[in-house]
C-alpha positions as CSV (number, residue, x, y, z in Angstrom):
1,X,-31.3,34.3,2.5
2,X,-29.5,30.9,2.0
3,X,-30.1,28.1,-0.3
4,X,-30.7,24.6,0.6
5,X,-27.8,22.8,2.5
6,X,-26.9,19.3,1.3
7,X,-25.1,17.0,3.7
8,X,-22.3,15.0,1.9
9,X,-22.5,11.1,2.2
10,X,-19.7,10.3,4.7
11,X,-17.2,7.9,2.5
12,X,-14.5,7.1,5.2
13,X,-17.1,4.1,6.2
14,X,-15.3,2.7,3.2
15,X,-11.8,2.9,4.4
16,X,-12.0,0.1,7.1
17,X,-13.8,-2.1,5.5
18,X,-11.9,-2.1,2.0
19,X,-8.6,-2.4,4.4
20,X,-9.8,-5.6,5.4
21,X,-10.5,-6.8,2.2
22,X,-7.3,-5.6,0.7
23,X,-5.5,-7.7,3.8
24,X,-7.4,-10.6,3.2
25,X,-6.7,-11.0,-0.4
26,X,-3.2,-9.6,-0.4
27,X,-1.8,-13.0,-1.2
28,X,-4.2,-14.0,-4.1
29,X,-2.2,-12.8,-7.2
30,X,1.2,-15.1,-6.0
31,X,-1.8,-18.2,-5.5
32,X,-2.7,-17.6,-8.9
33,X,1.0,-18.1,-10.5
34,X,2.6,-20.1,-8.2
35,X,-0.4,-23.0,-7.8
36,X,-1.6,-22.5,-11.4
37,X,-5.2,-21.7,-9.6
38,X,-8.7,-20.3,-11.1
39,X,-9.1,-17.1,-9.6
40,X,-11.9,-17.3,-7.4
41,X,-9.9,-20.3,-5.9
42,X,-7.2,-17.8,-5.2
43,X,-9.5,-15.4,-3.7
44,X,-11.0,-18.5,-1.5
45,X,-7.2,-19.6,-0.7
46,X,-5.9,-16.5,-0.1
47,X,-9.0,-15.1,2.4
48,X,-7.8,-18.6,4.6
49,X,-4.0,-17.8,4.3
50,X,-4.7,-14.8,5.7
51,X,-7.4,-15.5,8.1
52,X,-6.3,-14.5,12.2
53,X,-3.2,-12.7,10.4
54,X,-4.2,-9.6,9.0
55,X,-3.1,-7.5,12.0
56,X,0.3,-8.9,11.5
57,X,0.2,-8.6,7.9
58,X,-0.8,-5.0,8.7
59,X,2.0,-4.1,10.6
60,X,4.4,-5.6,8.5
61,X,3.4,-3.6,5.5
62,X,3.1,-0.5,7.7
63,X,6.6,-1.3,8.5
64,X,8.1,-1.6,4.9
65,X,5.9,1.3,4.0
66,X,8.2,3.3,6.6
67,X,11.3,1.1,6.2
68,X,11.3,1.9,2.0
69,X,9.4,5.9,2.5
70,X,12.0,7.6,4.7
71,X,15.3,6.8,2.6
72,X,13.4,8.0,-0.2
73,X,12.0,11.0,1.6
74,X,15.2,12.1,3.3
75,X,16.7,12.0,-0.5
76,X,14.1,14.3,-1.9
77,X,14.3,16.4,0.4
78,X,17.9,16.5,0.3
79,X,17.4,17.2,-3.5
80,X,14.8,19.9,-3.0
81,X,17.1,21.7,-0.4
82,X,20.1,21.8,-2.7
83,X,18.1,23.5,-6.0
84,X,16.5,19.9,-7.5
85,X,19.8,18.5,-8.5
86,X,18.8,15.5,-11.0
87,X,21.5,13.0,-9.4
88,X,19.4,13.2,-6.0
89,X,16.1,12.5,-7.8
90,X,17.8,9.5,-9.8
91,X,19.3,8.3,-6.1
92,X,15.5,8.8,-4.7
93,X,14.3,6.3,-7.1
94,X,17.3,3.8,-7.2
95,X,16.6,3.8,-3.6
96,X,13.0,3.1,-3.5
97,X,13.7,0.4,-6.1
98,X,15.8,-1.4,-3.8
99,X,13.7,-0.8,-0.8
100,X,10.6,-2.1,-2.5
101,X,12.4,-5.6,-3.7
């Protein structure tokens, strides 16, 4: 004999959607410094900035993501192959410092 089965709310609906979002109002926080703005006039600004970009935007931060990951990830693994030598792990995050600026 089994208990009841419960079926779990599917939450990857969420994924796409807060994607968009997150594309749409990438450019809000620089809005708010640069042009001295409220915020939800950043948010408004920064949802038309973006507006028939956000595939390209998309890409682009798909491309740093790889451009700044593997340097880093070639370096930890280089410092987990040789025993977890400090310097490498130190190198790993100079690295990702650099590639992230």
């Amino acid at each position: 004999m089994t208990g009841p089965t419960y079926e779990t709310p599917n939450h990857g609906f969420g994924i796409i959607p807060g994607i968009v979002i997150y594309l749409s109002l990438i450019v809000a926080y620089p809005i708010v410094i640069l042009e001295n703005s409220s915020v939800t006039g950043a948010l408004e600004t920064s949802r038309d900035l973006t507006k028939g970009h956000r595939w390209n935007i998309l890409g682009a931060l798909l491309v740093l993501g790889i451009v700044m990951g593997v340097p880093a990830g070639v370096v930890e693994i280089l410092a987990f192959a040789t025993g977890g030598l400090w310097p490498l792990h130190v190198a790993a995050a100079i690295l990702s410092d650099i590639f992230e600026q």
